[in-house]
C-alpha atoms as an extended CHARMM CRD file, in Angstrom:
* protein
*
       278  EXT
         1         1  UNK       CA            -23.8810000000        6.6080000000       35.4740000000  PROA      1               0.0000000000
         2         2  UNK       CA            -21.4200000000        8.1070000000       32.3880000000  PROA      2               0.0000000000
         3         3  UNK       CA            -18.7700000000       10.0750000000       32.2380000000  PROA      3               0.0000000000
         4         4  UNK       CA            -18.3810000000       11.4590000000       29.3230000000  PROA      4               0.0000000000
         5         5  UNK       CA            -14.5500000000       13.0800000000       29.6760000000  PROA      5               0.0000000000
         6         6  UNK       CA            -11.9740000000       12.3730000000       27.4540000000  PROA      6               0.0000000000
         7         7  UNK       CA             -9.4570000000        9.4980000000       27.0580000000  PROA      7               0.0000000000
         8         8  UNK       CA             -6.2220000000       10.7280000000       26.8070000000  PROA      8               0.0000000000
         9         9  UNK       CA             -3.5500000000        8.6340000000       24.5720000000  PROA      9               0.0000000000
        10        10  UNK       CA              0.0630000000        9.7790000000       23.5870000000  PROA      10              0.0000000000
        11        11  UNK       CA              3.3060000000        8.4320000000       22.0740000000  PROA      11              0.0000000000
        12        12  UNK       CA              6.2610000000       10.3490000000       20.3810000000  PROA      12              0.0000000000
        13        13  UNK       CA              4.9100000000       10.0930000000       17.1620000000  PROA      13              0.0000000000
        14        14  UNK       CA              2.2290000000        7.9640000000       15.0110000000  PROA      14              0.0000000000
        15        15  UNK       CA              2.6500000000        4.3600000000       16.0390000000  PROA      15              0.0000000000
        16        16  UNK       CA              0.1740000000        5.4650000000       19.2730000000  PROA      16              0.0000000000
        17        17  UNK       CA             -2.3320000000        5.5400000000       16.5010000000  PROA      17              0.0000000000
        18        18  UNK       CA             -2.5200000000        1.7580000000       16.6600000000  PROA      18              0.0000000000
        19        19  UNK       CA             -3.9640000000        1.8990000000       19.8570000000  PROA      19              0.0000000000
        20        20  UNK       CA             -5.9740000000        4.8210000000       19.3830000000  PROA      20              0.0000000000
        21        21  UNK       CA             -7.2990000000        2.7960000000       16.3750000000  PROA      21              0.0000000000
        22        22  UNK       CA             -8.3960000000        0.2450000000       18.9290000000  PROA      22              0.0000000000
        23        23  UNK       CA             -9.5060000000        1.7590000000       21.8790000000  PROA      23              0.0000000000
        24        24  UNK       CA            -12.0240000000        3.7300000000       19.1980000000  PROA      24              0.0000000000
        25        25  UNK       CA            -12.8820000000        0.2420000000       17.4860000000  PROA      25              0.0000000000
        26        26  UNK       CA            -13.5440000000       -1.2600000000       21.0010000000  PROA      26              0.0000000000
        27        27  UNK       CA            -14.9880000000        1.8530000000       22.4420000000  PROA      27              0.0000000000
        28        28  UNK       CA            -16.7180000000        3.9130000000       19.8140000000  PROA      28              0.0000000000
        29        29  UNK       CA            -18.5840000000        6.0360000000       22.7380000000  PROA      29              0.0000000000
        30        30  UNK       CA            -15.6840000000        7.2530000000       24.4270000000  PROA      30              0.0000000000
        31        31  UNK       CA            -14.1680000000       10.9070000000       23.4520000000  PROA      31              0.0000000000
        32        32  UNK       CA            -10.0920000000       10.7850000000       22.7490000000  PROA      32              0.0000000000
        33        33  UNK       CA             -7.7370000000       13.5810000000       22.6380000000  PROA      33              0.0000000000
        34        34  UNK       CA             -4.1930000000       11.8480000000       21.1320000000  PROA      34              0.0000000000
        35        35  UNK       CA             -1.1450000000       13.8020000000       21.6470000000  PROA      35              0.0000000000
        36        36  UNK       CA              1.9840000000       12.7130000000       19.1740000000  PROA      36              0.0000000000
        37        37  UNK       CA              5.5730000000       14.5950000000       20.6230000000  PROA      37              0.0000000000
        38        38  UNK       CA              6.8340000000       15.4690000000       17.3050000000  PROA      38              0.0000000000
        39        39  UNK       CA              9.2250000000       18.0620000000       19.0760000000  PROA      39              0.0000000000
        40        40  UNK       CA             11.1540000000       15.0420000000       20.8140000000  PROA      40              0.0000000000
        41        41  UNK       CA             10.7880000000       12.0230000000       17.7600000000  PROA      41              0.0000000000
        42        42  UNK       CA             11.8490000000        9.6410000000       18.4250000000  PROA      42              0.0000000000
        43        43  UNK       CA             12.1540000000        8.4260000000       22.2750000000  PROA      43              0.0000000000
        44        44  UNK       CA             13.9680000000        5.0580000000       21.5280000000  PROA      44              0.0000000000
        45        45  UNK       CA             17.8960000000        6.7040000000       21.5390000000  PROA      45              0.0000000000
        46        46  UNK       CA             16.8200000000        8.7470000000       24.3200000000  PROA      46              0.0000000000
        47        47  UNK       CA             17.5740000000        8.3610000000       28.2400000000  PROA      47              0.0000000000
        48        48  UNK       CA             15.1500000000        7.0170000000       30.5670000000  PROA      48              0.0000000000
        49        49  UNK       CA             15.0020000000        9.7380000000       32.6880000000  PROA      49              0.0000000000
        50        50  UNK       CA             15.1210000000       12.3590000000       29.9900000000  PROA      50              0.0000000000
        51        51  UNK       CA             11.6960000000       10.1850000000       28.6090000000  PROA      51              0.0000000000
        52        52  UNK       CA             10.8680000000        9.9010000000       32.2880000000  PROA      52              0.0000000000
        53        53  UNK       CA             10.4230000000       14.0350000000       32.1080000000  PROA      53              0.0000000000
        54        54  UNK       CA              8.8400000000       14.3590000000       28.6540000000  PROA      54              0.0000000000
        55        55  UNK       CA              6.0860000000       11.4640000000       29.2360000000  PROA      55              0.0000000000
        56        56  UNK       CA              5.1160000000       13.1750000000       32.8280000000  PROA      56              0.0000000000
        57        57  UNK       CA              4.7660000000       16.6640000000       31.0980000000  PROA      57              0.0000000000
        58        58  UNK       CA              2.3430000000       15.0290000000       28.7430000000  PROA      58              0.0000000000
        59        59  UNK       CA              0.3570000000       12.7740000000       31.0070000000  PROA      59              0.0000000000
        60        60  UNK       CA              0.3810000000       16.3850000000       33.4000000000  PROA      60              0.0000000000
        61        61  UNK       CA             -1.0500000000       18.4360000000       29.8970000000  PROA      61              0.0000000000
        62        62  UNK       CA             -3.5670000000       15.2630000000       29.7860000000  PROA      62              0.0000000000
        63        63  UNK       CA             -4.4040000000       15.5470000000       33.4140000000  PROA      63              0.0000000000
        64        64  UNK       CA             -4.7690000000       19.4840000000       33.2430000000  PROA      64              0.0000000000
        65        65  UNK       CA             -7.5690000000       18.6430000000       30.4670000000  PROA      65              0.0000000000
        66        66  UNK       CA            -10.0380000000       16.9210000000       32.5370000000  PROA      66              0.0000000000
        67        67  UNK       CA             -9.1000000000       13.5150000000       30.7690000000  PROA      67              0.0000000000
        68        68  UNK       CA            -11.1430000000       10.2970000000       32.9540000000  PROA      68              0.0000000000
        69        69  UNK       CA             -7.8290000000        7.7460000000       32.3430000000  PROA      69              0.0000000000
        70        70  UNK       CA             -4.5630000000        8.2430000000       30.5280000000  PROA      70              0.0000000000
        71        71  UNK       CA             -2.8050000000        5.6840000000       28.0390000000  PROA      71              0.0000000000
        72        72  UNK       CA              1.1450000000        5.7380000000       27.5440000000  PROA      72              0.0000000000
        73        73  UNK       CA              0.6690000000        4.3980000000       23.7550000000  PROA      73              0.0000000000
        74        74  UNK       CA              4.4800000000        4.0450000000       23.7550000000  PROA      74              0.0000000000
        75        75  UNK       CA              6.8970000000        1.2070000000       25.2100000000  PROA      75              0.0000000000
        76        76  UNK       CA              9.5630000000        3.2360000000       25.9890000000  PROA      76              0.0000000000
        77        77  UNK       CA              7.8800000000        6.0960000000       27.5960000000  PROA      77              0.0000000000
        78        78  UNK       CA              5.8620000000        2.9660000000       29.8350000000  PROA      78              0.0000000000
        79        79  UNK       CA              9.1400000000        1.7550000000       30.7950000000  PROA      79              0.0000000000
        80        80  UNK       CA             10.5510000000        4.9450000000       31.7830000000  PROA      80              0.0000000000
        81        81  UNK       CA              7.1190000000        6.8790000000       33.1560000000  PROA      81              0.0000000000
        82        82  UNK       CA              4.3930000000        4.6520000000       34.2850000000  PROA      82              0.0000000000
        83        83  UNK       CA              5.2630000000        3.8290000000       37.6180000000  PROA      83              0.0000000000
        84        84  UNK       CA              5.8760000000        7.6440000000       38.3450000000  PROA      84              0.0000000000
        85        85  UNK       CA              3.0380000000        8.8800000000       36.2890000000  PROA      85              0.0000000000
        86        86  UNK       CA              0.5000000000        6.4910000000       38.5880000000  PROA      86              0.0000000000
        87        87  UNK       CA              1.9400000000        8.0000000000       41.7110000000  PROA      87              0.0000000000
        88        88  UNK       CA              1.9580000000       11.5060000000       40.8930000000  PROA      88              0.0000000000
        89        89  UNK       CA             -1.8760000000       11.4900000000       39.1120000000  PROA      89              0.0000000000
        90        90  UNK       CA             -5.2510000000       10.3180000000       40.6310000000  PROA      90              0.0000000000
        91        91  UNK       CA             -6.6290000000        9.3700000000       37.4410000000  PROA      91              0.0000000000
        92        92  UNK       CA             -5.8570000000        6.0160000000       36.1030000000  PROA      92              0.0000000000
        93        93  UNK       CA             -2.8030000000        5.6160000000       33.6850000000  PROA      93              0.0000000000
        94        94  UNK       CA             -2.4200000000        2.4920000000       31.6620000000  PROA      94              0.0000000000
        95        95  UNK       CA              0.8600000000        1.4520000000       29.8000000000  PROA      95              0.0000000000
        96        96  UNK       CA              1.5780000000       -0.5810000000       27.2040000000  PROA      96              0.0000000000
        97        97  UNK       CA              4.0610000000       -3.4370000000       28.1540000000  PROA      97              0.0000000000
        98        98  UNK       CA              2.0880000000       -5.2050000000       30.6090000000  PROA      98              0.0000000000
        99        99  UNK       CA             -0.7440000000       -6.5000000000       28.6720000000  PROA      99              0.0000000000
       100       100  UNK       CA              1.3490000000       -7.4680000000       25.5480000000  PROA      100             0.0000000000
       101       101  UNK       CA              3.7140000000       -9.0920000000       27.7980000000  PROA      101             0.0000000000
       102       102  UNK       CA              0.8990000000      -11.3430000000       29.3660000000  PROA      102             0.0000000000
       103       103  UNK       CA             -0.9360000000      -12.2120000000       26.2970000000  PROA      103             0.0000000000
       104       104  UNK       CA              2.6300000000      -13.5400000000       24.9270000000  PROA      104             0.0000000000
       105       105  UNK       CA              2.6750000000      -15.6480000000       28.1630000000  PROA      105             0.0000000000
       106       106  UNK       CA             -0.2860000000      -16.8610000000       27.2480000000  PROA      106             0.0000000000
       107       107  UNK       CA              0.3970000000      -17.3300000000       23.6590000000  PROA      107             0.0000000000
       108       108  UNK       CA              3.3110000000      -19.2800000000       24.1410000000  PROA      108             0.0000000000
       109       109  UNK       CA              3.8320000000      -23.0170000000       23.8340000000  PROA      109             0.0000000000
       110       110  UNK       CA              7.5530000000      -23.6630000000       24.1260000000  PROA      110             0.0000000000
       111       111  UNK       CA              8.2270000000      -21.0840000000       26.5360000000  PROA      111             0.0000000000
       112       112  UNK       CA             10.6400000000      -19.0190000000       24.2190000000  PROA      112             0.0000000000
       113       113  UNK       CA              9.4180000000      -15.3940000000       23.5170000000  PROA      113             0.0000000000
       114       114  UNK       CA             10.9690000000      -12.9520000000       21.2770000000  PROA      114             0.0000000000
       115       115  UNK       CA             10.9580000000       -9.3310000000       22.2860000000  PROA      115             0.0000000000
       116       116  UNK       CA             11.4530000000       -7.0670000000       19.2080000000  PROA      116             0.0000000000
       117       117  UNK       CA             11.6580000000       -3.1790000000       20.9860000000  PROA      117             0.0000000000
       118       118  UNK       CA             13.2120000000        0.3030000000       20.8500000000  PROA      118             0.0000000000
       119       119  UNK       CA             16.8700000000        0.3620000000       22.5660000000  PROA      119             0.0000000000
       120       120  UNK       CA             15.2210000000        2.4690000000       25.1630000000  PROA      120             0.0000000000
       121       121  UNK       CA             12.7860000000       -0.0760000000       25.7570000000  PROA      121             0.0000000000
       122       122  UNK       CA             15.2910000000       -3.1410000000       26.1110000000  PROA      122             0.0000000000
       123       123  UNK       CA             17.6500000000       -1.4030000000       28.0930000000  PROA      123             0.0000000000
       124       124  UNK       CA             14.7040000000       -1.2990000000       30.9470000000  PROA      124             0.0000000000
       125       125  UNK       CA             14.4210000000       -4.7050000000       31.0880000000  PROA      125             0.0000000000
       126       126  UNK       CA             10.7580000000       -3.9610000000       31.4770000000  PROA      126             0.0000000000
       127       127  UNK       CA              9.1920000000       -6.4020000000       29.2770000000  PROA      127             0.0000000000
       128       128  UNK       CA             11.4020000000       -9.4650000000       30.6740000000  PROA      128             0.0000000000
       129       129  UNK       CA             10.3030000000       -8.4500000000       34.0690000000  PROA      129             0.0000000000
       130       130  UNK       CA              6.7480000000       -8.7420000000       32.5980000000  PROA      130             0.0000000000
       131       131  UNK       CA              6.7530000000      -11.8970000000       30.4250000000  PROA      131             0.0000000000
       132       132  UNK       CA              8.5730000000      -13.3280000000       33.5390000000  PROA      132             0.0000000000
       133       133  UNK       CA              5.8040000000      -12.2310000000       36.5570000000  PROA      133             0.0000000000
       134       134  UNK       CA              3.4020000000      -13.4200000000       34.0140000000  PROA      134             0.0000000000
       135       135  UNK       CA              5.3930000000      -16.7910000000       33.8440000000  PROA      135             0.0000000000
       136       136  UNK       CA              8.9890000000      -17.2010000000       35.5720000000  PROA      136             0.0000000000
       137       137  UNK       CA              9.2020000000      -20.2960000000       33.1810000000  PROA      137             0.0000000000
       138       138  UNK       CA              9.3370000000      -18.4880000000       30.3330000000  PROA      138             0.0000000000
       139       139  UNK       CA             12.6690000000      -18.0730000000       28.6040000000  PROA      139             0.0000000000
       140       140  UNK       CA             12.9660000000      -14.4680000000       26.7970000000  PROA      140             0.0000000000
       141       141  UNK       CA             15.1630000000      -12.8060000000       24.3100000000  PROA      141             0.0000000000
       142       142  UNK       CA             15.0550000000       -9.0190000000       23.5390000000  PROA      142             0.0000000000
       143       143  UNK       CA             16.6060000000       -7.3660000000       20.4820000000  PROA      143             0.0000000000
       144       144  UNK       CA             16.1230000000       -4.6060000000       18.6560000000  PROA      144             0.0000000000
       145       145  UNK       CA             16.3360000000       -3.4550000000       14.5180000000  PROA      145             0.0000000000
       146       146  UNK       CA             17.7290000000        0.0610000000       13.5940000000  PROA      146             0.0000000000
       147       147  UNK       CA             15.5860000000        2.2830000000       12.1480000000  PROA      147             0.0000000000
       148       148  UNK       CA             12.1460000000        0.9390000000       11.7830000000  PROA      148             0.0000000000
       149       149  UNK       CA             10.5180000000        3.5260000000       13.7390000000  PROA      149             0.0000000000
       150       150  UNK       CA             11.6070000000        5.7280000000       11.3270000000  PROA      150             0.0000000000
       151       151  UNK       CA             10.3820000000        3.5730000000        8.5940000000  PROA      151             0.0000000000
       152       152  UNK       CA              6.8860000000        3.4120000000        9.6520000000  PROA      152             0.0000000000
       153       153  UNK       CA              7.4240000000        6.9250000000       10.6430000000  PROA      153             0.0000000000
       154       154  UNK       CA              8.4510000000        7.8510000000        6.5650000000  PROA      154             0.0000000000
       155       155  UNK       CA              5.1340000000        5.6830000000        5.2160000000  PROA      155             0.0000000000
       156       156  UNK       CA              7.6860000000        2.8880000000        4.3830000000  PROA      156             0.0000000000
       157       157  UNK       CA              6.0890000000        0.0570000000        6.6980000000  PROA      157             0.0000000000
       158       158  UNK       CA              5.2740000000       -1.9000000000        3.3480000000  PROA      158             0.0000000000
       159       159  UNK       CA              8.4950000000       -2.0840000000        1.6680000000  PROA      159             0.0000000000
       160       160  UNK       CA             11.3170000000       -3.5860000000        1.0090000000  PROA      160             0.0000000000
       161       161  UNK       CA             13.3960000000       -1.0740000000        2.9590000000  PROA      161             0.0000000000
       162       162  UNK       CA             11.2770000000       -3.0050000000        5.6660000000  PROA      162             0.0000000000
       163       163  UNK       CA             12.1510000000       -6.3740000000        5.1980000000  PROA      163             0.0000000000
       164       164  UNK       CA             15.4790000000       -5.4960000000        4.5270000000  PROA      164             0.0000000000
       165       165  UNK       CA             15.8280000000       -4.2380000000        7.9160000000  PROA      165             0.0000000000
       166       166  UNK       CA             13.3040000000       -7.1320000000        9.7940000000  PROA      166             0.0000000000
       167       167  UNK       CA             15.8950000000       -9.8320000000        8.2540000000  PROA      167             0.0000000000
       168       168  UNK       CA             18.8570000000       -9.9050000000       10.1060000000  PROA      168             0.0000000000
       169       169  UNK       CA             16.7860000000       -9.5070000000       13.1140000000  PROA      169             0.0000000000
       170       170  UNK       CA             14.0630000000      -12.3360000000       12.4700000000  PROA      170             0.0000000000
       171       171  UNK       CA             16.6430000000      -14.4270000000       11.2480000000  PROA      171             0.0000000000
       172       172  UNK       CA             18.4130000000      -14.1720000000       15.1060000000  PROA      172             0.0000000000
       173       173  UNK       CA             14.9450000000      -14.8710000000       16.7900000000  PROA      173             0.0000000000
       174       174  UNK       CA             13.8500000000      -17.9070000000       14.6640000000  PROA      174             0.0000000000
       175       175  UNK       CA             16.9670000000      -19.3250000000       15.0110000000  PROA      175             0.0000000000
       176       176  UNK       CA             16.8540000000      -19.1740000000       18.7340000000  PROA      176             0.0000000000
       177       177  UNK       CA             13.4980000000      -21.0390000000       18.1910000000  PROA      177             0.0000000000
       178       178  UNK       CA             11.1110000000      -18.5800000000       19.6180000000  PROA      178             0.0000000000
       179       179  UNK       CA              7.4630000000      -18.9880000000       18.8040000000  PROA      179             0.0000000000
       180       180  UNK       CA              5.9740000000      -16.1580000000       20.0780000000  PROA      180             0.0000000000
       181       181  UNK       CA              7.3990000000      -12.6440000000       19.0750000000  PROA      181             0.0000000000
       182       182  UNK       CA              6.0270000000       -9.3960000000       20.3950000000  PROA      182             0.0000000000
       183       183  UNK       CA              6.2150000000       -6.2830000000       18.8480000000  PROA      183             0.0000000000
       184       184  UNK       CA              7.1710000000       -3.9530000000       21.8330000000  PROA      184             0.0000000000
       185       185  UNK       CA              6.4510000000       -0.3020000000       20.0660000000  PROA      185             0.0000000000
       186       186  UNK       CA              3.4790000000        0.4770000000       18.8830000000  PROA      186             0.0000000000
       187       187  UNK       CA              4.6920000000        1.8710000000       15.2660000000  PROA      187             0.0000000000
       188       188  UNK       CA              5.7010000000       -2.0690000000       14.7820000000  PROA      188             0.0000000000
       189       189  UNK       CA              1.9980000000       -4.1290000000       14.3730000000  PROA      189             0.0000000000
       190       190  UNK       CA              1.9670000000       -1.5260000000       10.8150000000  PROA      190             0.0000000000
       191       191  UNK       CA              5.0500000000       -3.7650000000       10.2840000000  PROA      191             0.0000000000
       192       192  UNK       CA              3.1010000000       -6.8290000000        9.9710000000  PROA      192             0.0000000000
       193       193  UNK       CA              2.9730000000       -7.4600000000        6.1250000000  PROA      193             0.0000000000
       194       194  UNK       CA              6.5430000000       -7.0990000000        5.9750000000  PROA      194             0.0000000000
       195       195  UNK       CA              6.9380000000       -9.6440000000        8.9410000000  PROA      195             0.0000000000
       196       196  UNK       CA              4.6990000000      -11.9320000000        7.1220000000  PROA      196             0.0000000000
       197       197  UNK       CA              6.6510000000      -11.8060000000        3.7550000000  PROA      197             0.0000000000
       198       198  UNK       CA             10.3540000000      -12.0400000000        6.1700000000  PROA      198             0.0000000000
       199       199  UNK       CA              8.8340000000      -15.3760000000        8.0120000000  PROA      199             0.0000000000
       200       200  UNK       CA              7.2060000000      -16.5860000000        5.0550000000  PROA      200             0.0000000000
       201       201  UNK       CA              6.0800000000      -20.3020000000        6.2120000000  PROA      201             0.0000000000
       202       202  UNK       CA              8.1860000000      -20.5570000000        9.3690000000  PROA      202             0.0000000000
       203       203  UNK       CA              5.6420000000      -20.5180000000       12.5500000000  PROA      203             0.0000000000
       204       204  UNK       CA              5.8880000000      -17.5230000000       14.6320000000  PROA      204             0.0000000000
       205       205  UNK       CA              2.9600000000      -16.2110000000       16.8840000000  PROA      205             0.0000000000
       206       206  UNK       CA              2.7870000000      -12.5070000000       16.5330000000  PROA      206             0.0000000000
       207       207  UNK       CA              1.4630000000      -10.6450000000       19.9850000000  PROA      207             0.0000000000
       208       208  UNK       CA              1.2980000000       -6.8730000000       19.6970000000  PROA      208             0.0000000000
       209       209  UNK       CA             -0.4380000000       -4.6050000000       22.5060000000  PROA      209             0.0000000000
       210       210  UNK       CA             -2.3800000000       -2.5740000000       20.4510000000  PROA      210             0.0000000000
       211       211  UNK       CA             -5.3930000000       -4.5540000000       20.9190000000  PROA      211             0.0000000000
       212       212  UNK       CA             -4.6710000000       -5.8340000000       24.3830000000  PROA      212             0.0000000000
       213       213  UNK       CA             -3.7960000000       -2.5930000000       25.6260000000  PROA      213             0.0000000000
       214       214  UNK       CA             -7.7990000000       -1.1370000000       24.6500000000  PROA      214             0.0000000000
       215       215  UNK       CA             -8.9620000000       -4.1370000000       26.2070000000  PROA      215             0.0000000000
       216       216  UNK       CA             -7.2310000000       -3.1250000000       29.2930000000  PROA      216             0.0000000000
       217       217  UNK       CA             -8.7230000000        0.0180000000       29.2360000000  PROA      217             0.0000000000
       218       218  UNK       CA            -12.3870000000       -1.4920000000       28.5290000000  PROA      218             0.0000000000
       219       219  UNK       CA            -12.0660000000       -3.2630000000       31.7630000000  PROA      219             0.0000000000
       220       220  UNK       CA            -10.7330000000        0.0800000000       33.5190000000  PROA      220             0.0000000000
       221       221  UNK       CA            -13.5130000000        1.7070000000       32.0680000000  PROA      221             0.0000000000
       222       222  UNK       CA            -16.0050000000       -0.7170000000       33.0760000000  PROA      222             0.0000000000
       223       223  UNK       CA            -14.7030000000       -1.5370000000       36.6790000000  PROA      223             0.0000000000
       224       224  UNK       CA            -14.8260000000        2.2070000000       37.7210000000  PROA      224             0.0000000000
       225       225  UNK       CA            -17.6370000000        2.9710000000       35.8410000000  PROA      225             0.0000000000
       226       226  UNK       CA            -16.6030000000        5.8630000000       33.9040000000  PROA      226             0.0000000000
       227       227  UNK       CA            -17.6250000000        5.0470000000       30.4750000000  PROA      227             0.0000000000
       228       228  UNK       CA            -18.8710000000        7.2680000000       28.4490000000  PROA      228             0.0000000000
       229       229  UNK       CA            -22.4360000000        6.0110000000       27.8650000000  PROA      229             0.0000000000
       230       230  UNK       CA            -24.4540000000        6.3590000000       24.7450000000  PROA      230             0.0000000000
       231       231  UNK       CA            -22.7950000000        9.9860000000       23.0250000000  PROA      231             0.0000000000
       232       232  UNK       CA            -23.4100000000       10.9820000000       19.5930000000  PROA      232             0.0000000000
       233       233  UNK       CA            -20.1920000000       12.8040000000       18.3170000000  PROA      233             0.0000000000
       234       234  UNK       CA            -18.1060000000       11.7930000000       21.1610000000  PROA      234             0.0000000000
       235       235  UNK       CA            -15.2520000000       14.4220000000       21.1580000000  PROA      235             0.0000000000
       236       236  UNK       CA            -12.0780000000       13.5370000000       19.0350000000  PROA      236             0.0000000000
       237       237  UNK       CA             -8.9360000000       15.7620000000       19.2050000000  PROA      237             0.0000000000
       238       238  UNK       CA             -5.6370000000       15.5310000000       17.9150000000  PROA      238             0.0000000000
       239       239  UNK       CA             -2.2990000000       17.8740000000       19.7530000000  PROA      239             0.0000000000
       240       240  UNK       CA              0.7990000000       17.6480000000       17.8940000000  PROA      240             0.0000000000
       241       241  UNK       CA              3.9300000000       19.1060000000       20.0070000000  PROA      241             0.0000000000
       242       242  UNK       CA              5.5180000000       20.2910000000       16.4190000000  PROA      242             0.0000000000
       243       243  UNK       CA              5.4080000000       19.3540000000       12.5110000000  PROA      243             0.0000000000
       244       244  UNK       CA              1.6030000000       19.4570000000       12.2770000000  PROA      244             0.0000000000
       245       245  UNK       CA              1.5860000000       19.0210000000        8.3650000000  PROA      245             0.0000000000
       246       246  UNK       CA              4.0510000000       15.8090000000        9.2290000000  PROA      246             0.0000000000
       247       247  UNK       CA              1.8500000000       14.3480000000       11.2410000000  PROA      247             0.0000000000
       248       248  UNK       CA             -1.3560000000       14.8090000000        9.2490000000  PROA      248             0.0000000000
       249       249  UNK       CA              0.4680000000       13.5110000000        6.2800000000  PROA      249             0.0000000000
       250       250  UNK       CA              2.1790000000       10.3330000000        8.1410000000  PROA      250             0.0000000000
       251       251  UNK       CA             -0.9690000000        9.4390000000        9.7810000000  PROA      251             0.0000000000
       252       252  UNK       CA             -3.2490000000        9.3120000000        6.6590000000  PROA      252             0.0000000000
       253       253  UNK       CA             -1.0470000000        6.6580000000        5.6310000000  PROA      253             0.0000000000
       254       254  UNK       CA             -1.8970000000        4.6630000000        8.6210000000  PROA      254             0.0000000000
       255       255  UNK       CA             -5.7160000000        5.3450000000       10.4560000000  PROA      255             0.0000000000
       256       256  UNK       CA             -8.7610000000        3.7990000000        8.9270000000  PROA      256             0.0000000000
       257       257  UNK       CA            -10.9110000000        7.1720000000        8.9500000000  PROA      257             0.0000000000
       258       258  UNK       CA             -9.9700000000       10.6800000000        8.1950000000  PROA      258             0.0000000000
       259       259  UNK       CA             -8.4180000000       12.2830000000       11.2500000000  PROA      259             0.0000000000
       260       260  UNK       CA             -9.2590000000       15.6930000000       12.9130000000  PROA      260             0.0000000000
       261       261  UNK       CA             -6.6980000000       18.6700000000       11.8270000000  PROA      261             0.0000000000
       262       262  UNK       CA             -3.7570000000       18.5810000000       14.9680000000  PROA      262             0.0000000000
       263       263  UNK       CA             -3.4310000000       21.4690000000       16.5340000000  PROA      263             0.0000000000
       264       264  UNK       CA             -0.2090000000       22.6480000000       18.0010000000  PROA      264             0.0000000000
       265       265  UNK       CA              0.6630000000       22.1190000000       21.6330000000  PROA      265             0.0000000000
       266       266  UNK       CA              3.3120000000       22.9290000000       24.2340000000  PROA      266             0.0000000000
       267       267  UNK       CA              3.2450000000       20.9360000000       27.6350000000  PROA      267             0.0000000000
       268       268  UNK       CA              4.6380000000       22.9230000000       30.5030000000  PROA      268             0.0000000000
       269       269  UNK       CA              7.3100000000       21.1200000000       32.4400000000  PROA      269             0.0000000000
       270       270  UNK       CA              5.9260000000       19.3110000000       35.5610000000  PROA      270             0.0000000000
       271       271  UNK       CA              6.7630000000       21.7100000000       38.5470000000  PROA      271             0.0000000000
       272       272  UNK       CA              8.3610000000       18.6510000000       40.1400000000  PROA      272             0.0000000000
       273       273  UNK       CA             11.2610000000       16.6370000000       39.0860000000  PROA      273             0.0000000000
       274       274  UNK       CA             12.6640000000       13.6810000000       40.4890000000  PROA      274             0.0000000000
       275       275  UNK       CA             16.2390000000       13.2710000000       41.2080000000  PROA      275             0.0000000000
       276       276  UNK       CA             18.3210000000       11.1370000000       38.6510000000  PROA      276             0.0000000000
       277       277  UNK       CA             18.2440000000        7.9010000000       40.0580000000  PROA      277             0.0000000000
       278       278  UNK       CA             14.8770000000        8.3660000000       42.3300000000  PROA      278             0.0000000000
């Protein structure tokens, strides 16, 4: 049996792309429609419950377009949305924090992981919660560089704007003798060269949940057997929520293969909104 609906995948911008890039590389059959919310770039400075709102309108746009299983390519908008979006949807929705946060479990040898996030994503606590059901042994420190969103963002991932602002930061998290360090948002594994040059010889496992987060959704696919089968073109859309010429521009920088033209967007607000605090 297939199913040959669409994968949904969304983040506020391009770093989503990373996992797209995956889930495609692990999954060529399966169709993907990626949404990037260009209106409201970035999420990190924003509240959780204002991301809260903004994720559900998307996964509800997602849900509305007959997708099979939605993926919150963003660590901020799984801290703030996932729990919500899987009890308000019958279709499965995968975030991003849980299997990045168990594959640095895993990775670690001296029980000291590094969490390098968006302030929205820190100030959840999400990821320690994580690491920690994954391992309650494990001691974990979260912290956070200004601006490098925006650096991938600008096509600057490979620069020396980005070491310049990975230093101070890597500096802190070596010297607390982590050795495993994961990158939790998805614009951060098009960070790596710049990590590499920052480190230089110092040992520091790198854990990012681009490719653990597809291999999540393998298993999804596989367990409920909704995969797409064998599909020739399988379909392959791209929904900006504003800046359509940004987006096309920023993400040729990043994807491996040319990229369909976005098309504009506008999710309607989810009829129902929790209370602050709910």
């Amino acid at each position: 049996m297939s199913d040959s609906r669409p994968i949904g995948v969304f983040d506020s911008g391009v770093g989503g792309l990373t996992v797209l890039r995956e889930i495609r590389r692990q999954m060529p059959a399966e169709g993907l429609i990626y949404v990037a919310d260009l209106e409201h770039f970035p999420y990190g400075p924003r509240s959780q419950t204002q991301v809260r709102d903004l994720a559900l309108d998307i996964v509800g746009m997602l849900v509305g377009m007959d997708t099979k299983l939605v993926v919150i390519a963003c660590n901020t908008a799984t801290a703030a949305a996932l729990h919500v979006a899987r009890e308000r949807f019958d279709i499965p929705v995968v975030g991003v924090i849980a299997p990045g946060a168990q594959a640095a479990a895993a990775a670690t040898r001296n029980s000291r992981v590094a969490v390098l996030s968006t302030e929205g994503t820190r100030a959840s606590g999400e990821y320690v919660h994580a690491i920690k059901e994954a391992n309650p042994g494990i001691a974990v420190l979260s912290d956070v560089a200004a601006d490098l969103v925006q650096i991938v963002e600008d096509g600057d991932a490979d620069t020396p704007r980005a070491d310049a602002a990975l230093r101070p930061v890597l500096e802190r998290i070596l010297d607390w003798h982590a050795d495993t360090l994961v990158l939790g948002c998805t614009h951060y594994p098009l960070l790596r060269p710049a990590l590499r040059r920052v480190v230089g010889t110092r040992r520091l496992r790198v854990v990012d949940s681009a490719d653990t987060t597809a291999a999540r959704v393998a298993r999804i696919v596989a367990v409920n057997r909704i995969g797409g089968g064998e599909v020739a073109t399988p379909h392959f859309e791209i929904l900006v929520t504003a800046a359509p010429a940004r987006f096309r521009t920023s993400a040729a920088r990043l994807f491996d293969e040319p990229l369909p033209d976005a098309r504009l967007v506008r999710p309607a607000p989810q009829a129902i909104r929790l209370v602050a605090g709910s």
